[in-house]
N, C-alpha and C positions, 0 to 999 in steps of 0.2 A: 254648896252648903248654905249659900247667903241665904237663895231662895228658897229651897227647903225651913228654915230659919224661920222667914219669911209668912209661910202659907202655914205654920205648923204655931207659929208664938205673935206673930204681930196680928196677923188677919183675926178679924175679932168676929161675934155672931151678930146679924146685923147692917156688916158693911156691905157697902152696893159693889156688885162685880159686873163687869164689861167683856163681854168675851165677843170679839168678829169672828164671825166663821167665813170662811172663804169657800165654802160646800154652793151656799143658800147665797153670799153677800147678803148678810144679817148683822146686826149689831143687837148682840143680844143684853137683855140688864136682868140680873137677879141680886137678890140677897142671899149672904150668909146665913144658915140656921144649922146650929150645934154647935161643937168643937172639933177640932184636930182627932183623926181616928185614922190607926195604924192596923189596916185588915190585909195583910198578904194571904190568906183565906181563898179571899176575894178576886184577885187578881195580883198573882204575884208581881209583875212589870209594874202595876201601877197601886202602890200599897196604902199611901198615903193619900186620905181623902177631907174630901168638908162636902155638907151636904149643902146644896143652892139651889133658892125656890126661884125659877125663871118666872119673870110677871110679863116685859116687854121684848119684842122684838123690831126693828128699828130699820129699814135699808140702807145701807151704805151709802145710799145718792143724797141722802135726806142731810147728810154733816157738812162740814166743811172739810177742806182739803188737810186743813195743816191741826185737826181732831183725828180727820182717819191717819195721819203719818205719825201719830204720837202713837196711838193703839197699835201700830201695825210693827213695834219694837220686837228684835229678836229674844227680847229677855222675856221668858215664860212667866214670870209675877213681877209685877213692879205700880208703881202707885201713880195713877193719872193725876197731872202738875196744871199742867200749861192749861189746856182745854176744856178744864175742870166742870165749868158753871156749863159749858155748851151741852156736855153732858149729863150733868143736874137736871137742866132744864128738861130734856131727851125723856128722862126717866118720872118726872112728875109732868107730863102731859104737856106742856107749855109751849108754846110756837116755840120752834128756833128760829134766832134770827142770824144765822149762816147766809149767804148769798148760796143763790144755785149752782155760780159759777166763780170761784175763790181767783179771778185774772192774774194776781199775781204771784199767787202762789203756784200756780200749773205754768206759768212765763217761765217763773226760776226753775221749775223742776225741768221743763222743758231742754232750757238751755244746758242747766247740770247736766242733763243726758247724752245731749250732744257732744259737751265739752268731755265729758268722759270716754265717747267713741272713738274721740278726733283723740286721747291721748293713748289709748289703746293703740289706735293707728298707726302712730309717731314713734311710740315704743317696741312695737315689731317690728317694723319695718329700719328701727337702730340697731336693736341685738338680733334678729335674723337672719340676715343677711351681711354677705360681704360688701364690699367698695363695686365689685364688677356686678352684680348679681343685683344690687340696686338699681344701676344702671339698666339692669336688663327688665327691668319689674315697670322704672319707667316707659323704655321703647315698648312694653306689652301694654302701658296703657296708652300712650299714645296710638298703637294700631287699635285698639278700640275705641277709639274717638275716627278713627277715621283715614289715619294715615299707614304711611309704610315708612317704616323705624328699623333702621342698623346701629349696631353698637359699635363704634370705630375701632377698638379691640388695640389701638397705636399708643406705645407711650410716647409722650410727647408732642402730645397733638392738641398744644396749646389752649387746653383746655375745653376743648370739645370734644363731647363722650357720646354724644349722640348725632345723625342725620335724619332730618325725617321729612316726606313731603309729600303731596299727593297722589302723585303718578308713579308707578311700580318701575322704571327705570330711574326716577330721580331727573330726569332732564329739565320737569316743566316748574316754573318760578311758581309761587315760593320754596327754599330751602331753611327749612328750620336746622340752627344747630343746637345744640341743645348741651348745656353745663349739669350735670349732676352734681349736689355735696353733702353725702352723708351723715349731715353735723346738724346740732341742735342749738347751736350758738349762732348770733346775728351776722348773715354777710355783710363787707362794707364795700363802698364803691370801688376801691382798687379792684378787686376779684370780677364786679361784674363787667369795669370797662376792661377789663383783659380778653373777657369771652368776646365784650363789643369789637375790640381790636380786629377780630377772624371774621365778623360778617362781613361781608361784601353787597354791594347792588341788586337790590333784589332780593335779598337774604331777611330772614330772621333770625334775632337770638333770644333766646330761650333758657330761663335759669331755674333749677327746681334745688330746691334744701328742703328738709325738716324743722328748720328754725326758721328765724326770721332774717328780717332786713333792715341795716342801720337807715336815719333818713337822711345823710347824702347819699345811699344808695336808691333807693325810692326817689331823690332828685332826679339821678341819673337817667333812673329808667323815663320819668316825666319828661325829659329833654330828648327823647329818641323814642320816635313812632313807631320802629320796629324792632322793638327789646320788652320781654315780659319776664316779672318775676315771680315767683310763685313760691310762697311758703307753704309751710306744714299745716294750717289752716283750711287755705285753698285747693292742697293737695290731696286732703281730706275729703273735700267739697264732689272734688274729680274721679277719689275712688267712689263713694257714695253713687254716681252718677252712674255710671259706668260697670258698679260692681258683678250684674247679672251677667255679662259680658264674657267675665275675668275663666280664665284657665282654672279648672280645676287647682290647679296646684298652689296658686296665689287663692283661689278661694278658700284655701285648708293654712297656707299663711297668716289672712285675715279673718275668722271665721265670724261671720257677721250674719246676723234676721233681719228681716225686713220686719220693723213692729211701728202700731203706729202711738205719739205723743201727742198732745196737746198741743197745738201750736198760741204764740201770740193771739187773741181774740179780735179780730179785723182784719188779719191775716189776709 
């Protein structure tokens, strides 16, 4: 009703209107001419009109980044604030002076992106899945990295949920064991030197969570060559890498595009 409201009693004859079309990537500019006209005649779905003389048309590439994310609002009428003069300028002819390339604005969008997949990530992979069946999501990514990964299926087996190594009998060094913990809260070093406790000579240990790591833990791992921890970050980092790989069935778990972003500029 606001909008309606809106387009029917605020919008005056006159006002300059911005419409993007995402057909063309045009930014279009007209004015207002007349009043508020009620023709379901016309077209019943859309009854409510205002007539707008189109003068400019504009490319999208031409604005700056954080102009075109103000226009690009899900609200069907509302009144441009922030970006205001950029667009002023747009419409009476005048150089804009936008850069070609807004760096920090496509940085942050960038990272927002990422940061948003990686919590996607973290969140199905919490309520998804079981305690075992994580486990088992792991050893499938580890066999697409390269290795051969059993799930030790033993309660009581001090804390190693996984074997993995390169050679299809497991005889030839290195032996990764491997800690699964389904949890989004920080490990601390009690829990990783437990897993350390089970390596042996020649071994690896191997810790995977969804959250993080306190920093005695991160000590720990810095004081032993053959201990890796791996958060829900990096974890992220590893499906990303790997995902083409994935089983069907973890594919329909994570369901992810390959699209591309902006990266940092020097990248």
């Amino acid at each position: 009703a606001g909008t309606l409201f809106r387009f029917a009693h605020e919008m005056k004859e006159g006002d300059l209107i911005i419409y993007p079309s995402k057909l063309d990537r045009m930014v279009n500019f007209g004015t207002v001419h007349g009043d508020y006209q009620y023709v379901p005649n016309i077209d019943p779905v859309f009854p409510n009109r205002r007539t707008v003389k189109w003068f400019k048309h504009i490319p999208r590439a031409n604005f700056s980044q954080n102009a075109l994310h103000e226009i690009g609002s899900a609200v069907t009428l509302f009144q441009v604030k922030n970006n205001a003069e950029e667009f002023l300028l747009a419409a009476t002819g005048k150089p804009l002076e936008s850069s070609d390339v807004d760096e920090e604005t496509i940085e942050a969008t960038s990272e927002a992106t990422e940061e948003i997949t990686q919590d996607f990530i973290i969140k199905r992979l919490k309520s998804k899945l079981g305690p075992y069946q994580f486990e088992s999501f792991i050893a499938h990514l580890l066999e697409r990295m390269g290795y051969h990964a059993r799930v030790t299926q033993q309660s009581g087996d001090g804390g190693v949920d996984i074997i993995a190594h390169k050679d299809e009998l497991g005889f030839e060094p290195p032996v990764i064991k491997v800690q699964c913990k389904q949890v989004l809260s920080n490990i601390g070093q009690p829990e990783v030197a437990q897993l350390y406790g089970h390596v042996e000579t020649r071994e690896h240990g191997l810790f995977v969570t969804l959250g993080g790591y306190t920093a005695p833990a991160r000590q720990f791992e810095q004081s032993k060559h053959n201990l890796r921890l791996i958060d829900g970050e990096e974890l992220s980092a590893l499906i990303f890498s790997h995902y083409d790989q994935f089983d069907p069935r973890y594919q329909m778990l994570l369901p992810l595009k390959k699209v591309f972003i902006p990266g940092a500029i020097g990248e």
